[in-house]
C-alpha positions in Angstrom: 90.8 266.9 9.9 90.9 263.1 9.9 90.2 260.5 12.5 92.5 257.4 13.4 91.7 254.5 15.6 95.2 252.9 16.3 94.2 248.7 18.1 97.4 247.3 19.6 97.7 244.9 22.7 97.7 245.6 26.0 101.6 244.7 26.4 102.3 247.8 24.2 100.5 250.8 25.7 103.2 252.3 27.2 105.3 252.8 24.1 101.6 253.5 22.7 101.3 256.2 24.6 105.1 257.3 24.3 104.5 257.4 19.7 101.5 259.9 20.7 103.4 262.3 22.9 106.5 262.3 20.8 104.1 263.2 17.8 102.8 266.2 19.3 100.1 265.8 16.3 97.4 263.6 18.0 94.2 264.8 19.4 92.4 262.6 21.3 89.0 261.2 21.4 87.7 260.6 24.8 86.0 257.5 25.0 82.5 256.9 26.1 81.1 253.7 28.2 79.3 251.7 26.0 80.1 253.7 22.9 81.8 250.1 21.7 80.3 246.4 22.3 83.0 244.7 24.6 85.3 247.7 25.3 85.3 249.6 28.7 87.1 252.5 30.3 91.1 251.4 30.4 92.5 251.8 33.9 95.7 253.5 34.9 99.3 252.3 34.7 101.0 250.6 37.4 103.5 253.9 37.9 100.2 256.3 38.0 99.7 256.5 41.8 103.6 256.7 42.5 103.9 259.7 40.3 100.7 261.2 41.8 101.9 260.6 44.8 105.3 262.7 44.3 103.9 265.3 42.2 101.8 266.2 44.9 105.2 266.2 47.3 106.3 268.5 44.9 103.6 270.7 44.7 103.7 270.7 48.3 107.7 271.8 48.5 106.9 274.3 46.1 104.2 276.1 48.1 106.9 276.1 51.0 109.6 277.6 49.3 107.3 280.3 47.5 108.5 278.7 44.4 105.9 279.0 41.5 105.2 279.0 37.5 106.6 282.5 37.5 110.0 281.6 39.3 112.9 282.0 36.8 115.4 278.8 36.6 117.1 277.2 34.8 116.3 274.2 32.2 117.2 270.7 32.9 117.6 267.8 30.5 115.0 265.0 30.3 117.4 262.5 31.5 119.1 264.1 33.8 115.7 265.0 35.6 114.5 261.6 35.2 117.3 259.6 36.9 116.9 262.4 39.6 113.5 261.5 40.0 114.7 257.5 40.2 117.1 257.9 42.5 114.5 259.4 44.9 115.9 262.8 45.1 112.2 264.0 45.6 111.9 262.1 48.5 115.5 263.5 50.0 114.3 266.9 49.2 111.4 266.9 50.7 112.7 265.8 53.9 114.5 268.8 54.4 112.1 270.8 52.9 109.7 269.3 55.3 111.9 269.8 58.6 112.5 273.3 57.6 108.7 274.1 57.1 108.1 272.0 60.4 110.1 274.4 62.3 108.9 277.4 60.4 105.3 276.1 60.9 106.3 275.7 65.0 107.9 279.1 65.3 104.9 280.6 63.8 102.7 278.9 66.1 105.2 279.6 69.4 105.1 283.5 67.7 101.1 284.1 67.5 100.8 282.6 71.5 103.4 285.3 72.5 101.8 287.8 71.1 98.6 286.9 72.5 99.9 286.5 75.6 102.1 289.8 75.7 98.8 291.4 74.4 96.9 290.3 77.5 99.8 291.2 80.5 100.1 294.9 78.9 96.1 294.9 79.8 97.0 293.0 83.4 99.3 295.4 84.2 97.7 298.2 84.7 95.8 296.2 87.3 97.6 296.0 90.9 97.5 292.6 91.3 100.2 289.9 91.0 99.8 286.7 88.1 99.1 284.7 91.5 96.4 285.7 92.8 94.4 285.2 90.1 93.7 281.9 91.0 93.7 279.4 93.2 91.0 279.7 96.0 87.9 277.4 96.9 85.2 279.5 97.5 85.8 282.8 95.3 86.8 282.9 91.6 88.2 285.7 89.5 86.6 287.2 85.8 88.8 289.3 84.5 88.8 290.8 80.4 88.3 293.8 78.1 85.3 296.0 79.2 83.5 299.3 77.5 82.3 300.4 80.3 83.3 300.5 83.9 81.0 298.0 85.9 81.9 298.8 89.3 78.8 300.1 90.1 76.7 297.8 88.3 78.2 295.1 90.2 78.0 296.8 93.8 78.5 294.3 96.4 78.7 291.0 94.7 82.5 291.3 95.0 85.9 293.2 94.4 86.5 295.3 91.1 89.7 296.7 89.4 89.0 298.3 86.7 91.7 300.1 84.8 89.5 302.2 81.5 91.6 303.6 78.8 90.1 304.9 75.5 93.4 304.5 73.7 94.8 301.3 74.8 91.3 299.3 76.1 89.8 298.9 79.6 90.1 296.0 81.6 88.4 294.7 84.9 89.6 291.9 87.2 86.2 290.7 88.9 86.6 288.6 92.1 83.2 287.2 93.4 81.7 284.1 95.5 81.4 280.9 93.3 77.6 281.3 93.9 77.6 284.7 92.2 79.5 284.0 89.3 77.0 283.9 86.8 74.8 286.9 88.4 78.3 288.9 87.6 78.8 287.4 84.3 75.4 289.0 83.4 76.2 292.1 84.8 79.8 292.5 82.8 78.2 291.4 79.6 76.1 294.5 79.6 79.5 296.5 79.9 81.0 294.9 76.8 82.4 292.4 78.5 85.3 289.7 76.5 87.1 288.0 78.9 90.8 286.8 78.7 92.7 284.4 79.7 95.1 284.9 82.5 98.6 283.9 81.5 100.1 280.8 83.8 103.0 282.1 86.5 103.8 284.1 89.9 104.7 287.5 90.9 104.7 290.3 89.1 102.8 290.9 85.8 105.7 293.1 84.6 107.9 291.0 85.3 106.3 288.2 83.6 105.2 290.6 80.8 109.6 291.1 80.2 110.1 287.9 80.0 107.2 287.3 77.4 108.9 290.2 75.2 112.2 288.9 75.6 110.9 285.3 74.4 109.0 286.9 71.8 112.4 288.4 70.8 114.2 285.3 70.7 111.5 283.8 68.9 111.4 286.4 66.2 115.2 286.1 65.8 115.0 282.8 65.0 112.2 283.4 62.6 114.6 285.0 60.6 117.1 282.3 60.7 114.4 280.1 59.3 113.9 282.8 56.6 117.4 282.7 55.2 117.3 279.2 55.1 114.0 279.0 53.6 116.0 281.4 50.8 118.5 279.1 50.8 116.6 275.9 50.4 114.2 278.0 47.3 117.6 278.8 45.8 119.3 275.5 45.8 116.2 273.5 44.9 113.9 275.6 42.9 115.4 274.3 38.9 114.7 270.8 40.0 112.0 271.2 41.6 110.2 273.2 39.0 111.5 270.4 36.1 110.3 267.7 38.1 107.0 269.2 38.5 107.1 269.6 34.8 108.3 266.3 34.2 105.9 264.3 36.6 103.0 266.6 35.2 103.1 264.7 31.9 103.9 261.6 33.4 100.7 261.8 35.4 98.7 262.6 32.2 100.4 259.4 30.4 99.9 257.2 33.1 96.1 258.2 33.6 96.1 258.5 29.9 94.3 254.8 29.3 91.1 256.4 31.5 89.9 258.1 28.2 90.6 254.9 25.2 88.7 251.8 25.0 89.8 248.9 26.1 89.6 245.2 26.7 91.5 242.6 29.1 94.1 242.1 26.2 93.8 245.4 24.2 93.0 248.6 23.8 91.3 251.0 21.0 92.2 254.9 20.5 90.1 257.1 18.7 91.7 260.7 17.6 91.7 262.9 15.5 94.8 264.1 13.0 95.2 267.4 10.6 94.5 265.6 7.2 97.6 266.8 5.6 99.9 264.9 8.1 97.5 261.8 8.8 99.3 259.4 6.4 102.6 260.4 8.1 101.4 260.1 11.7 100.0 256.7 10.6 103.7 255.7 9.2 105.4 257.0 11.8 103.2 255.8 15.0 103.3 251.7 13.3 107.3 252.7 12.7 107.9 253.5 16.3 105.4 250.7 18.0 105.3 247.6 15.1 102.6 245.7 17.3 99.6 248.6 16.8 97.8 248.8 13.9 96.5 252.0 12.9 94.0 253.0 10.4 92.8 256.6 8.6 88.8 256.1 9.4 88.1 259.3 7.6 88.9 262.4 6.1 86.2 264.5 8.1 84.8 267.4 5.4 83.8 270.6 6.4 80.4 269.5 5.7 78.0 269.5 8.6 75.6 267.0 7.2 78.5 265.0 7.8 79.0 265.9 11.0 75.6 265.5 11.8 75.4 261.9 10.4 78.4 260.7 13.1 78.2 259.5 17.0 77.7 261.8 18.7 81.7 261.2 20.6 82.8 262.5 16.8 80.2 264.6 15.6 82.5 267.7 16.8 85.5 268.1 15.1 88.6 270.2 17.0 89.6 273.3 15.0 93.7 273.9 14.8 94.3 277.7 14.5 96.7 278.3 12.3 98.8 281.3 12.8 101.8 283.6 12.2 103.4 284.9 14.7 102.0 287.9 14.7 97.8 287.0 14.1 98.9 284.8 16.9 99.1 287.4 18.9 95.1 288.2 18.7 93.9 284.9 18.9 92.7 286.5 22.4 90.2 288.8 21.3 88.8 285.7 19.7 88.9 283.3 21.8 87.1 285.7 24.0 84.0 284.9 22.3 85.1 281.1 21.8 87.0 279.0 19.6 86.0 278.8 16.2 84.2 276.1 14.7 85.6 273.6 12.7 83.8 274.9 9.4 83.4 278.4 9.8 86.2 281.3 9.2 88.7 282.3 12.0 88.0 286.1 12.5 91.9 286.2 14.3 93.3 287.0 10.8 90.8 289.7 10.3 91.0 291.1 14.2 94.1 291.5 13.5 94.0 294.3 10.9 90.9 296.0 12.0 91.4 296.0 15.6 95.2 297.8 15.8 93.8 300.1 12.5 90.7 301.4 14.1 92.5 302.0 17.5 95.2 304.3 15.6 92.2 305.9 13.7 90.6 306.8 16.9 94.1 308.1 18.5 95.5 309.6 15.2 98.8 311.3 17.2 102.6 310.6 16.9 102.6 312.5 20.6 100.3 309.7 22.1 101.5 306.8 19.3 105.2 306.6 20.7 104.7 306.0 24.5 101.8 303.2 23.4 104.7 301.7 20.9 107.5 302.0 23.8 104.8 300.0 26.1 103.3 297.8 24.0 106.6 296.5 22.8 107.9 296.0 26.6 104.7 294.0 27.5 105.6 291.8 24.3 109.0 291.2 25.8 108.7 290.8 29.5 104.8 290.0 29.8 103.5 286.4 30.1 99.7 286.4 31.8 97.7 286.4 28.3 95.7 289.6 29.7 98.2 291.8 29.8 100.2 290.6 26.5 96.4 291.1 25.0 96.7 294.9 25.9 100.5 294.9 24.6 99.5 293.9 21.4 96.9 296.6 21.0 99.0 299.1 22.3 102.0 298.2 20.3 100.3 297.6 16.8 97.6 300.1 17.4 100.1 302.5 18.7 102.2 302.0 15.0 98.7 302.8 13.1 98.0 305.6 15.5 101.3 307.4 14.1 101.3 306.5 10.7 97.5 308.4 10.9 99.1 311.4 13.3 102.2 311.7 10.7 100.8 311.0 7.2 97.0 312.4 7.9 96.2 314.5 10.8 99.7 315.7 11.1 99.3 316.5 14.4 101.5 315.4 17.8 99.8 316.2 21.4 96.6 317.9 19.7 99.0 320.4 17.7 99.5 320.4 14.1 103.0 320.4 13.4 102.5 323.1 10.5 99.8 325.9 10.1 99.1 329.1 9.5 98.2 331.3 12.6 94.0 332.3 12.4 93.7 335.8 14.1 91.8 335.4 17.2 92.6 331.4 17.4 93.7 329.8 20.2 95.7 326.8 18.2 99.3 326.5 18.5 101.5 324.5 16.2 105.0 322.8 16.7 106.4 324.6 13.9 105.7 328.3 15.9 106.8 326.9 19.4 110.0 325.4 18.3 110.6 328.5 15.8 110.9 326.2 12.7 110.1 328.2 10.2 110.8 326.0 7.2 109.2 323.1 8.6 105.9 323.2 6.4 108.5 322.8 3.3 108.7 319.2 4.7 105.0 318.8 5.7 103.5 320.4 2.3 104.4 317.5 0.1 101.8 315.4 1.7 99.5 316.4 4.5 96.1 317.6 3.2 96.1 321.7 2.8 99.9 321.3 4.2 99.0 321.1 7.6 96.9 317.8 7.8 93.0 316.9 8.8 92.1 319.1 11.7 89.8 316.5 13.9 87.2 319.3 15.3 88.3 321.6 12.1 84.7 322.3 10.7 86.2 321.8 7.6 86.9 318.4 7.5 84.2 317.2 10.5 81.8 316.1 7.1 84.3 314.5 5.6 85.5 312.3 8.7 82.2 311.4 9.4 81.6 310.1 6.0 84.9 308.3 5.8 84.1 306.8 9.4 80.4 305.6 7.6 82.2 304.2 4.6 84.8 302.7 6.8 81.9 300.5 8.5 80.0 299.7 5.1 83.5 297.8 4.3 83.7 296.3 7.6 80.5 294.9 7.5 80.6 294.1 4.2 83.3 292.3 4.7 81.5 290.3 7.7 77.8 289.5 5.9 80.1 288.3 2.7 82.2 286.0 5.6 78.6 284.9 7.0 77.5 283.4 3.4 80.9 281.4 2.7 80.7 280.0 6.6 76.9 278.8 5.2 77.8 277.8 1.9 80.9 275.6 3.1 78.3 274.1 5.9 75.6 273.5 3.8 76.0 274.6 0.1 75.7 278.1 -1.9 71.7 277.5 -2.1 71.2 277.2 1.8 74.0 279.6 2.8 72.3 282.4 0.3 68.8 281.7 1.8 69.9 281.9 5.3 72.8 284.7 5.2 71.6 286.5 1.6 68.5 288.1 3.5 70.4 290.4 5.9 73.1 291.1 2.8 70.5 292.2 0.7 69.1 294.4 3.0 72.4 295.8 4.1 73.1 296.4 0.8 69.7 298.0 0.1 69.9 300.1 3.6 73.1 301.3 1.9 72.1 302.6 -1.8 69.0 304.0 -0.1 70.4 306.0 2.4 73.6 307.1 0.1 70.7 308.2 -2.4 69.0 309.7 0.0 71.5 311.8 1.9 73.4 312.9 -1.2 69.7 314.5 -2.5 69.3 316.0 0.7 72.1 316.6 2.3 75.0 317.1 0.0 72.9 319.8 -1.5 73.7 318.3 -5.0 70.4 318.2 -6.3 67.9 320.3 -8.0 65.1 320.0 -10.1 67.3 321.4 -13.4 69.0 318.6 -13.2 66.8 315.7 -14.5 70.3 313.0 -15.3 70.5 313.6 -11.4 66.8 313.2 -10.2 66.6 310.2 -12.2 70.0 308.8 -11.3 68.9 309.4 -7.8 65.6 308.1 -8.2 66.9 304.7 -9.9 69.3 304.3 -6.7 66.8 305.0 -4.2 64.5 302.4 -6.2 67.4 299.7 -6.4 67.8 300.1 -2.6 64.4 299.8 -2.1 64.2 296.4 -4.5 67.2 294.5 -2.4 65.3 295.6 0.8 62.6 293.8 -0.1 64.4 291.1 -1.7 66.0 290.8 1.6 63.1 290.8 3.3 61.9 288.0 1.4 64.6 285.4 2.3 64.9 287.1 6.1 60.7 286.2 6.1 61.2 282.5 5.5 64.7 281.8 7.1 63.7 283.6 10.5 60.5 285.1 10.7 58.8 287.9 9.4 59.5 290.1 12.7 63.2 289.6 12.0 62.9 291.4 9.2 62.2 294.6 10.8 65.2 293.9 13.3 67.8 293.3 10.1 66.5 296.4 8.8 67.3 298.7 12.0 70.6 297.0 12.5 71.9 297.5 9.3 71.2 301.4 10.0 72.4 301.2 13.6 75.8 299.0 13.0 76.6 301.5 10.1 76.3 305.0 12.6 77.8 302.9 15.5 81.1 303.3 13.0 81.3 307.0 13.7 82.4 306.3 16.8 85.8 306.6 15.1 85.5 309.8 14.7 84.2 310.9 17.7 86.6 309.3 20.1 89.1 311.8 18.1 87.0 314.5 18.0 86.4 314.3 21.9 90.3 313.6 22.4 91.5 316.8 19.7 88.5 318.6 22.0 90.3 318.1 25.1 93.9 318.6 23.6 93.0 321.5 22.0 91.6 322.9 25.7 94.7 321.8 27.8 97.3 322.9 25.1 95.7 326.4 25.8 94.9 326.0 29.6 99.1 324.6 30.2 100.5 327.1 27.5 98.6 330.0 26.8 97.1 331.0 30.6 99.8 329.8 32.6 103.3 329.6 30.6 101.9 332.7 28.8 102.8 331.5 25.3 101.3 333.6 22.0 99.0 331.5 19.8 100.6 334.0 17.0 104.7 333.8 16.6 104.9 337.0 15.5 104.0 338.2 18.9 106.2 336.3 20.7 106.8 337.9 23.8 109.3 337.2 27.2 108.2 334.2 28.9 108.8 334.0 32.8 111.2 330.6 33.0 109.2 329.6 36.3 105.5 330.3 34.9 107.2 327.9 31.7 108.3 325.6 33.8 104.6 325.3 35.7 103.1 325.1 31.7 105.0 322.3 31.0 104.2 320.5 34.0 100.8 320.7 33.9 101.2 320.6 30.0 102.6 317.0 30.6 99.8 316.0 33.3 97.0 316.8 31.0 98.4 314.8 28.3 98.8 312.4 31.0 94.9 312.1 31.5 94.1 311.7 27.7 96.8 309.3 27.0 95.2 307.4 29.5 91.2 307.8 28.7 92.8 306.7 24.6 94.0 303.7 25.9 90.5 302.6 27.5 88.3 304.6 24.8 90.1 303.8 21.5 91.0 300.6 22.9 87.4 298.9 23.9 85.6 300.9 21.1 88.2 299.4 18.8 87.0 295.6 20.4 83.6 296.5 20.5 82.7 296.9 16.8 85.2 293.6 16.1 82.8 291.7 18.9 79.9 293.5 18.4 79.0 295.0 15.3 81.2 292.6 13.0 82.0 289.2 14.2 78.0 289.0 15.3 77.4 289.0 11.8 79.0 285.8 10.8 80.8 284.1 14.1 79.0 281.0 16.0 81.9 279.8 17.8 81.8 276.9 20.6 84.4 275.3 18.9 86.8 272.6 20.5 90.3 273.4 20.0 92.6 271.1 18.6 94.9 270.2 21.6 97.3 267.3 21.0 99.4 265.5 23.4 102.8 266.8 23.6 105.6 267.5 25.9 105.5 271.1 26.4 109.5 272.0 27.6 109.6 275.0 29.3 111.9 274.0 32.9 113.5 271.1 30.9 114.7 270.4 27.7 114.3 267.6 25.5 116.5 264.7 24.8 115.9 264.6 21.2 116.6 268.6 20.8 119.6 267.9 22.7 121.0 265.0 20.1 119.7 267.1 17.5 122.0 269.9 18.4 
């Protein structure tokens, strides 16, 4: 990465800040008060507070209309927007926006006063007394609201009561009493729950007053829905230009507050910023092409050095990092910005995310019954999806769910917890596709490449070792992979000497942990050992001794780079991150466990199916059809439970047991300005076409 400082006069900011935008290469450097003797904090342009000013009458019309960054329209030109924009179209808009949402805003109001006030004549009807005399006398008033409990006796002789109690629709009293007494009977009613309400305004009848509330109410909600359908109306007409102009003003704002973050002077100005090295001589060319008056120089070619980081202000000691990506890694830069952005000089894990995470998720699920559906889904939530969480979980599903049938197909040979081919085991409760479907020649097709013809059972005792010893290698790689990634991020920061003394340690010792133990277990529990056999005593002795050695070794350089107690911590997660690999396996064991269970549940006790096909019997149609539906349920539950198992144990040893090994993170990401076009299009891609 290298930084430019581009000086120009005042008198040319604006085109200034037009070069960086249209550059799209340009990450700025804010500036700092007093970072430079003479310079200070720029201050906005002149057209700043006007485009404030009707991007937040934009926003405003867009919050009426319902109108938001999910709203499909269509794309408008640049220009076309722009001379919109001049010819105050935002203002004409919003004033009929604004009388519409006026009169919405009043009907809502006239709505919620009818309703209160229909709410309180249903209670004052069940009272015999007339809207009238409720008021109106000089030496008695009247206290009338919802009560829980009658309070006619409680309030004796003080003065008249109607009361009217229903559990269902609420009580209400009516309380007349001498002006003296008021407060004496207040006292009393608020021990019966008293609320009181207010006494709608009229004469007569309070059900006659309470149809002419509904019939107002009526009207009112009648004209509620005229105001609806034109709200549609107004969202449909105005929702492309309003959603470009929003887009448009957007980055005006952030050019015309732009000269808050640069230096600058009374007559000029000063940008800092930094540039991908590659392309610094042609931004430098191209910004003095487009604005002649600016002058603008490559300051340095930043290494990936930290010392040389170190050495700088502190404004450019951090140095943004560009991810660089296919389209496809692109696609899990989530998992890793989930942690952070990577620094400038250390490795992005996204590349490596992206072939462990999808791989260990289809090792874990390891059926073309489950795979498909995940495929299906993950490549709709590609299409249609845009909140980053759930294309996240797409892109598992979809590339995870390709691995997950390559391994069901080509390994496991197995769809829905059933082999596809197999011989029937008398007294077993397996069933395979290949006896269901009466295929009989289907293991000609299977034999040429699943193991024993019929692929790697997952709870199959005969192939349980050998999983879990593939799942253990599996993580040595892993984590090799990640403690050989934590040495080059050192040795680019700081040189091969200091990288190996800070990083070597915990290889070593990884490295020793895994000799050792590989000795040890294939003396003791691979059986292959015996005191006859002195080439294999000694071979195993000389491993278990070389393990030993790099433990120490490690040890050593873990002692003086963090402590002698660290080593004991190195030592135990080298062991523990190994085992936690397992978890591979066991997520499919647990899964095939479950299969296997429901497979016999759906066909064998209820749809009555014979594990053995040469004892096919009748099956009753409706007990099949009861199978099958339960059949598909169960599967239901453990497609589910693999998305959220394979899925976060897949993540967790990428976050956890791997990317801890090497990642810092806390990076800056390289954002430069740019015109992103999404409700308008650009002028120049329009010449260009």
């Amino acid at each position: 990465m290298s930084r430019i400082v581009i000086v120009g006069a005042n008198s040319c900011i604006d085109e200034t800040i037009e070069a960086l935008y249209d550059l799209e290469n340009i990450h700025l450097i804010d500036h700092t008060v007093d970072a430079d003797e003479g310079f200070t904090l720029g201050t906005p342009r002149p057209y700043s507070p006007k485009t404030a000013e009707r991007l937040l009458k934009v926003r405003g019309m867009e919050k009426d209309l319902g109108i938001n960054k999910h709203t499909k329209t269509q794309p408008i030109s640049e220009s076309e927007i722009r001379s919109q924009i001049s010819s105050d179209s935002v203002e004409s808009v919003e004033a009929e926006v604004n009388a519409m949402a006026d009169r919405r805003n009043d009907l809502n109001q006239r709505i919620t006063e009818l309703n209160a006030k229909k709410r309180n004549l249903e209670l004052l009807a069940r009272l015999p007394i007339d809207l009238d005399l409720y008021a109106g006398y000089k030496s008695i008033g009247s206290i009338v609201g919802t009560v829980e409990k009658d309070p006619t006796e409680a309030i004796g002789d003080l003065g008249e009561v109607f009361v009217s109690m229903d559990k269902k629709l609420g009580s209400v009293a009516a309380v007349f009493v001498k002006n003296e007494d008021r407060q004496q009977a207040q006292n009393i009613l608020s021990e019966c729950g008293f609320t009181e309400i207010a006494v709608p305004e009229g004469s007569g009848s309070v059900n006659t007053a309470l149809s002419n509330t509904e019939a107002e109410l009526a009207a009112a909600l009648r004209e509620q829905d005229v105001v609806a359908k034109e709200t549609e109306v107004l969202f449909e007409k105005y929702k492309h230009f309003l959603r470009a102009t929003d887009e448009m003003l957007t980055v005006d704002s952030e050019k015309g507050t732009l000269p808050v973050r640069i230096a600058s002077t009374k007559y000029s100005f000063l940008i800092d910023a930094w540039v991908p090295t590659p392309e610094a001589e042609s931004a430098k060319a191209q910004l003095e092409s487009k604005v002649p008056a600016i002058c603008v120089e490559i300051e340095e070619n930043r290494s990936r050095r930290q010392a040389e980081s170190d050495a700088q202000e502190d404004r450019f000691q951090t140095v943004p990092t560009k991810m660089r990506h296919g389209k496809v890694t692109q696609l899990f830069e989530y998992p890793t910005k989930m942690m952070s952005v990577p620094k400038y000089n250390e490795v992005d894990p996204t590349v490596l995310i992206s072939i462990f995470l999808p791989l260990f998720f289809g090792f874990m699920v390891g059926d073309c019954g489950y795979a498909i559906p995940f495929i299906i889904l993950g490549a709709y939530g590609l299409k249609f999806a845009k909140n980053p969480d759930w294309r996240a979980i797409a892109t598992v599903l979809f590339f995870g769910g390709i691995w997950a049938f390559i391994f069901g197909f080509f390994f496991f040979g197995e769809a829905l917890g059933m082999h596809f081919v197999g011989e029937y085991v008398e007294g077993a409760v397996t069933y395979t596709w290949a006896g269901l479907l009466g295929l009989d020649h289907l293991h000609e097709f299977f034999e040429g490449f699943l193991i024993n013809g019929h692929g790697v059972g997952k709870i199959d005792p005969e192939f349980v070792g050998m999983l879990l010893r593939l799942s253990v290698y599996v993580g040595i790689v892993h984590l090799f992979i990640g403690y050989v990634v934590a040495i080059y991020n050192k040795t680019v920061q700081h040189g091969f000497k200091h990288g190996f003394l800070e990083k070597g340690g915990p290889f070593l010792i990884f490295i020793g942990v895994v000799i050792f133990a590989y000795a040890f277990g294939w003396a003791l529990i691979m059986d292959k050992y015996s005191i006859g056999e002195m080439f294999t005593v000694t071979s195993v002795l000389v491993e278990m001794i070389i393990g030993i050695v790099l433990i120490a070794a490690g040890a050593v350089l873990v002692a003086k780079s963090e402590g002698a107690m660290s080593i004991l911590i190195e030592t135990v997660d080298a062991f523990g991150n190994i085992l936690s690999y397992t978890r591979l396996v066991a997520i499919g064991m647990s899964k095939a466990g479950m299969a296997l269970a429901f497979n016999y549940i759906a066909l064998g006790m209820i749809a009555g199916v014979n594990p053995d096909p040469a004892q096919a019997g009748e099956i009753s149609i409706i007990m099949a059809i009861l199978g099958l539906v339960i059949f598909a349920f169960l599967h239901l539950m453990i497609w589910t439970l693999a998305i959220l198992s394979g899925g976060l144990h897949a993540l967790r040893l990428q976050l956890v047991e791997f990317m801890i090994k090497f990642y810092e993170g806390e990076g800056t990401e390289f954002s430069p300005l740019k015109f992103k076009h999404i409700k308008t299009i650009s002028d120049k891609k329009i010449n260009e076409a």
